[in-house]
C-alpha positions as CSV (number, residue, x, y, z in Angstrom):
1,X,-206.5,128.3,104.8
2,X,-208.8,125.1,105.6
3,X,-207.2,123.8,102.5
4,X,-203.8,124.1,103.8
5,X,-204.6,122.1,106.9
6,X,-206.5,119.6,104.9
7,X,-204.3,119.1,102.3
8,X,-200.4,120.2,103.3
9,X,-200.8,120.3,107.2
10,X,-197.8,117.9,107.6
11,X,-195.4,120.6,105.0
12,X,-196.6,123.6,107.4
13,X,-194.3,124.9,110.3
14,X,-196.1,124.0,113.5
15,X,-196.0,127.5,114.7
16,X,-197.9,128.7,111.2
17,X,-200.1,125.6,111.5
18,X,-201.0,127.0,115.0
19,X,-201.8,130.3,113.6
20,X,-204.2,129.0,111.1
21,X,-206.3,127.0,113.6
22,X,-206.7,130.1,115.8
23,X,-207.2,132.5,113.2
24,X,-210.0,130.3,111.5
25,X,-211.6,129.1,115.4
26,X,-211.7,132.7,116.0
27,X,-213.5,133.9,112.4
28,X,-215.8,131.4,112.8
29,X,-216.5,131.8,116.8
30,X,-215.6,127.9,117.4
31,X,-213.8,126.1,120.3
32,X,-212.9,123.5,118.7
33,X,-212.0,123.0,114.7
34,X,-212.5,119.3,112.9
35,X,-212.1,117.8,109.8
36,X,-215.5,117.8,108.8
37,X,-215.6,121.9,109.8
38,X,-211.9,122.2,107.9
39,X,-214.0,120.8,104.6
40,X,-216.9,122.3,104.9
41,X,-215.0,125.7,105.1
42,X,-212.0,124.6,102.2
43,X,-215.6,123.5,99.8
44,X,-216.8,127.6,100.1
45,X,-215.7,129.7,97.4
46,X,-213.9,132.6,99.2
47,X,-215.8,135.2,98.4
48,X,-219.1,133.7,100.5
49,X,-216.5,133.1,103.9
50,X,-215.7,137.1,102.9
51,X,-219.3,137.5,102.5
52,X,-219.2,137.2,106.6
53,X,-218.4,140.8,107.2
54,X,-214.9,140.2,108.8
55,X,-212.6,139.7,106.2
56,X,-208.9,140.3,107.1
57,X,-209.1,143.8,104.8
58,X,-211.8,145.3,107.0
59,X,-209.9,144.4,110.6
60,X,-207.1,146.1,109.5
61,X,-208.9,148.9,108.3
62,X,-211.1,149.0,111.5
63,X,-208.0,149.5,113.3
64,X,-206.1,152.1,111.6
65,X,-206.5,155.5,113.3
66,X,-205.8,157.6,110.8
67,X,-206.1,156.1,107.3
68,X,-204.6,158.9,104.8
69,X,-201.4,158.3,107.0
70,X,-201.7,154.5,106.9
71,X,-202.4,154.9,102.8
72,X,-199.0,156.8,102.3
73,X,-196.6,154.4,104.1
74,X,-198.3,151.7,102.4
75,X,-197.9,153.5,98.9
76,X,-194.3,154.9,100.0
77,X,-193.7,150.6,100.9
78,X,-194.9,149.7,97.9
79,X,-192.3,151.9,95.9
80,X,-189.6,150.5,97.9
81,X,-189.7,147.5,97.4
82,X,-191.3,146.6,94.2
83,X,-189.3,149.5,92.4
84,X,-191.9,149.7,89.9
85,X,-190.4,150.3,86.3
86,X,-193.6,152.3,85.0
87,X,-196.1,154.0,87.2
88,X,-198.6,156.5,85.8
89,X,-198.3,160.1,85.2
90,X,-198.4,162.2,88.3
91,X,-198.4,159.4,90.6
92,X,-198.4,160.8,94.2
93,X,-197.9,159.2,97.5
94,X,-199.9,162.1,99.6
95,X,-202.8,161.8,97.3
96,X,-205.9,162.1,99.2
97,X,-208.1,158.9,100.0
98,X,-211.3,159.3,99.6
99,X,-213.5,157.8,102.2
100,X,-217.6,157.4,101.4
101,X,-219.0,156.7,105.3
C-alpha cells in the first residue's frame, strides 16, 4: 500500500487514497505519514510488515464471533461467484474448522 502512494498516488480516487493513509498511520501507530516513512515501509518485503502480529487476516479473524458460521458463508460465497468448474470429491460447505488455540 506505501507503494501505491509512492508510486500511483495521483491515479488513486481520493477517497481510497484516504483510506490507505489511515489504514497504514493506524498499523503503524503514527500521527503523521511522510515520504520517507511511505519508503521505508514500500522497501519491506511483506511478509516482515506481516511479521508485526496485526495483519488484516488476524483482525478479521479476531472479530468474528463464531468462526464455523463465518467459514460457511465464506465457502457458500465462494461457490457463488467463482462457479468453480472442478472442485474435489465430497467437497462440503458445513465441514468443520478445525481451530488449534
Amino acid at each position: 500500500m506505501a507503494y501505491l502512494l509512492l508510486e500511483k498516488r495521483d491515479q488513486l480516487p481520493i477517497k481510497r487514497r484516504n483510506e490507505i493513509i489511515r489504514f497504514l498511520k493506524t498499523e503503524l501507530d503514527l500521527p503523521k505519514l511522510t515520504v520517507k516513512i511511505l519508503r521505508e515501509v514500500a522497501a519491506k518485503p511483506r511478509w516482515a510488515m506481516e511479521s508485526l502480529g496485526n495483519t488484516f487476516g488476524k483482525n478479521v479473524v479476531d472479530a468474528v464471533e463464531d468462526l464455523q458460521e463465518f467459514c460457511e458463508l465464506w465457502r457458500t460465497h465462494f461457490l457463488m461467484k467463482a462457479q468453480p468448474s472442478y472442485m474435489p470429491t465430497g467437497y462440503d460447505v458445513k465441514r468443520k474448522v478445525i481451530c488449534d488455540n
